[in-house]
Each structure stands twice: as C-alpha cells, then as structure tokens.
N, C-alpha and C positions, 0 to 999 in steps of 0.2 A: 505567487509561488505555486508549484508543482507540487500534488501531492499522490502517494499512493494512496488509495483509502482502501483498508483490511475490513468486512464486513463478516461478524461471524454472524451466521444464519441459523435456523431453527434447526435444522436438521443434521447437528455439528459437521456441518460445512463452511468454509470461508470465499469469498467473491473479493475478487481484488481489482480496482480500477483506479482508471490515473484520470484527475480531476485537477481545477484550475482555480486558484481563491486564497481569500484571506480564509484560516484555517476555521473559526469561528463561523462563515459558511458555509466552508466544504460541509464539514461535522454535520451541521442542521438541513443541510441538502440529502444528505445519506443516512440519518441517525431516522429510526425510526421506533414504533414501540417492539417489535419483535426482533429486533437487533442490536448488537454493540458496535462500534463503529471506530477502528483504529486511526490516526494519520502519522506515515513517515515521510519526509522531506526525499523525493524520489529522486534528487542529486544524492543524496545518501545511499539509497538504496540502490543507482547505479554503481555509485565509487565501489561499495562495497559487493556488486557480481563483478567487477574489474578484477579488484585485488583476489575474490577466487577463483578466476579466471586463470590469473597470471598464477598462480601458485598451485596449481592442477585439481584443484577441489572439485570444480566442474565446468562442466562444458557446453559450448554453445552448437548447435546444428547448424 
C-alpha cells in the first residue's frame, strides 16, 4: 500500500513523503527519536484533493 507519511519535525515543521509498505514498516523506516511520525492511505488523501477540487476549495497549477 501507498502511504503519505506526515513527519512533525523539531522545529514545529512538518516533511511529507509518499513511501511504499506494509504500514508497520513504513512507520519504523520514518519514526525516529526526534520525530512523530503520521500515515494516511494516500488513495485517501488523493480522493479527498479530488473532491476539493471539484467543489472549488482549491486549486491546482
């Protein structure tokens, strides 16, 4: 599966990249002692820039 992985960083900044796994590795690939480490299902996270796309929320360049 697809995932996005959301990394919040020390300097309340977040890094976002799309990685490939069972979730349980993504996580331990990206999880570190100075980070938290999000995953959403990046078919989700597409459907969902679709739908605010289509209803003018926003825009793509």
């Amino acid at each position: 599966m697809k995932w996005l992985v959301i990394k919040s960083l020390s300097n309340d900044k977040i890094e976002c990249v799309v990685d490939e796994g069972r979730a349980d590795e993504v996580i331990e690939k990206h999880e570190s002692y100075i980070n938290d480490v999000a995953l959403v299902p990046l078919d989700v996270v597409l459907e969902a820039l679709k739908k605010a796309k289509k209803r003018g929320i926003i825009k793509f360049k």
